[in-house]
N, C-alpha and C positions, 0 to 999 in steps of 0.2 A: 322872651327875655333877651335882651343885649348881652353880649359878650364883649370882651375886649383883651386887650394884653398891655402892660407897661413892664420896661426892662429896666435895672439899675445894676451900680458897682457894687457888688457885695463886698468891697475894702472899705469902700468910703459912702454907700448908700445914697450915692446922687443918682437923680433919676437919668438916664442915657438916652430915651424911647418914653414920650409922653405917651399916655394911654390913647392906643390906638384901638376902633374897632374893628372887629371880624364880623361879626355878621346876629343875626337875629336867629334863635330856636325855640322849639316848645312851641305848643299850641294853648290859645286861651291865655287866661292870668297869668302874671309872673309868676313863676313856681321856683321853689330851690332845690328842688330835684334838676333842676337845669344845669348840669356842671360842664366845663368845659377840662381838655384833660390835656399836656402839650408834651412833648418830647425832641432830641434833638438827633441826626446822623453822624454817619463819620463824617461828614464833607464840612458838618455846620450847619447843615439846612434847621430848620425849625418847623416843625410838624405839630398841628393844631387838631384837635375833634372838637368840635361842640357838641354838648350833648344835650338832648332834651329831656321828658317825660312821656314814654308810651310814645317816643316820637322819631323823625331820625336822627340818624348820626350823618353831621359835615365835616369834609373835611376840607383842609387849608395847607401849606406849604410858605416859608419863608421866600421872597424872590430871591435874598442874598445871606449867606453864611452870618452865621450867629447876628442877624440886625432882625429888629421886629417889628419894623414899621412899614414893612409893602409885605402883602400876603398877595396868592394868587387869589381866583375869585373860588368862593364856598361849593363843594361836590357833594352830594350825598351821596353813599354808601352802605353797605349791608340791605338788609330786609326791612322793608316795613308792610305792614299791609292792613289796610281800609277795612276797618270792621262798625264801620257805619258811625255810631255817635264816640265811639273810641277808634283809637287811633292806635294800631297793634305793632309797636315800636321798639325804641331802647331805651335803657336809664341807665347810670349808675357805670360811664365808662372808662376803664382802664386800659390805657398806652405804655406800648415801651417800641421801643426801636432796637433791634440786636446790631451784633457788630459786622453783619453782611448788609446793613439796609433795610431790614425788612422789619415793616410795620405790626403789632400784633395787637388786636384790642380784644376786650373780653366785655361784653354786657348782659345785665339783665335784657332778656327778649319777650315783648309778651303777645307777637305775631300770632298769626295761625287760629291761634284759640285764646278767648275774651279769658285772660285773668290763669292765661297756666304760665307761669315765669320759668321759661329754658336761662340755662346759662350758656350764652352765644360767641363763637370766636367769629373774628373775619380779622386777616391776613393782606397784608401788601406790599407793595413795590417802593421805597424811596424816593429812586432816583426817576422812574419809570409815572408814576400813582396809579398802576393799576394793582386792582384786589382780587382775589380768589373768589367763589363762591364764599357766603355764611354757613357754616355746619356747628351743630348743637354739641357743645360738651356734656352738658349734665341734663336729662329731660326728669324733670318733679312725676311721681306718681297723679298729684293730685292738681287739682285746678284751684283759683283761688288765692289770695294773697297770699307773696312770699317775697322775702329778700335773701342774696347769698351771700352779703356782708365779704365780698371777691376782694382777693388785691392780688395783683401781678405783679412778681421780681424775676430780676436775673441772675445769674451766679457771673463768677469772671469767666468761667467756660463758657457761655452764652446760652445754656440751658435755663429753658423759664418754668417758673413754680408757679403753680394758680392755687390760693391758699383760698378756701370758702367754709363759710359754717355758716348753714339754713336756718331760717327763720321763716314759720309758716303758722297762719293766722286764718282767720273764718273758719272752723271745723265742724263738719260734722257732728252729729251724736254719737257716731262709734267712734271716730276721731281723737275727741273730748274724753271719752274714757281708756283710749288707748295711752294717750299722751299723762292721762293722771295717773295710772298704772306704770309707764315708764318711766315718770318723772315726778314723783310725790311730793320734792320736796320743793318744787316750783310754785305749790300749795293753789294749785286753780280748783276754785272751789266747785261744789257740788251741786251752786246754781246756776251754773255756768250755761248759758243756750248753745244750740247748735247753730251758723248761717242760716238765713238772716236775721232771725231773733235776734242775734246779737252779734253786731259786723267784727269788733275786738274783743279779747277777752285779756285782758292786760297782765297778768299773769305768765304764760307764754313768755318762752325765754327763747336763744336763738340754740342748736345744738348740735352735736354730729359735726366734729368739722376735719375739714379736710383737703388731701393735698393732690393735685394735678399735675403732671410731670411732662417736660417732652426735650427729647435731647438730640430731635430733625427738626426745629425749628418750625413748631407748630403741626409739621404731617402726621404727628398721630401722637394722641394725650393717652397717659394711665395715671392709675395711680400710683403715688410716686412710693416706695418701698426704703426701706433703712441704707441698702449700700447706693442709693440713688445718691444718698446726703453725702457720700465719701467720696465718689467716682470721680468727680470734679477735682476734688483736692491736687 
């Protein structure tokens, strides 16, 4: 899938930056899982990820403060790893840039193992583009389709919150009755199969959500507690 970028006046909605492209992501068909994610520094720079499906993450850099129309050339980033007819990658990326420079993204990862969906941070440099290692924030008990429904914000303290509430799909036969006993009134019925018999069961709602905290900018997440929400103030 192509990606691109076009800028305008948000006064007067004229375009400033014809639609420029960045670069090609995703493996196979067009998919719209393929999102790209953008953010900006204190300097102006303009910081691009593409993202794909199961796939990697690129990243891009403005050449000149707030202009969008010369990027550097396309970097990958984070983990991915070759699980033969799949591709054990990212989806689903989210960007912010704090007020020291440093890049912070959050995806779905489905590396390592066919279909277990970690929630993955990787970290970077600005001004520099280099990144830290990738390390897991959240690893699922179970294997098998899942989305974290993530969004990453900032406070004006530059402490970030990573807000998720799981959604998890293909289940088991004990699964299947765990989830009807949790959650009755989500009404998944009684002929419901277990994977593979039956890959969805549409019923299934997303639940449990929750909130990630870190106030060393990135070096180490919890979850986030009541006087987290004040300490900022």
């Amino acid at each position: 899938t192509s990606q691109a970028v076009k800028a305008f006046d948000r006064s007067t909605g004229a375009v400033t930056t014809p639609q420029t492209f960045l670069g090609n992501v995703g493996i196979g068909v067009p998919d719209d899982h393929n999102r790209p994610a953008i953010t900006v520094d204190s300097k102006g720079h303009l910081h691009a990820v593409l993202g794909g499906h199961h796939s990697d993450l690129y990243y891009l850099k403005s050449d000149a403060p707030l202009d969008a129309s010369a990027w550097s050339t396309p970097v990958t980033i984070g983990k991915t790893v070759d699980q033969g007819i799949n591709r054990g990658g990212h989806t689903y990326n989210a960007l912010l840039c704090d007020a020291n420079d440093q890049l912070h993204i959050v995806t779905r990862w489905a590396g390592e193992y066919i279909y277990k969906f970690r929630l993955s941070y990787n970290t970077g440099d600005a001004e520099t583009g280099t990144w830290d290692e990738q390390k897991p924030l959240v690893i699922p008990f179970r294997t098998h389709y899942s989305v974290w429904y993530h969004h990453l914000s900032m406070d004006r303290e530059g402490r970030l919150f990573l807000n998720y509430q799981y959604y998890g799909n293909q289940l088991t036969a004990e699964q299947i009755a765990a989830y009807r006993q949790i959650w009755p009134e989500d009404g998944v019925p009684s002929t419901a199969r277990p994977y593979p018999e039956q890959q969805t069961i549409t019923q299934i709602k997303a639940h449990d959500p929750a909130m990630l905290f870190t106030d060393n900018a990135g070096k180490d997440w919890r979850l986030a507690t009541s006087p987290d929400l004040f300490e900022g103030e």
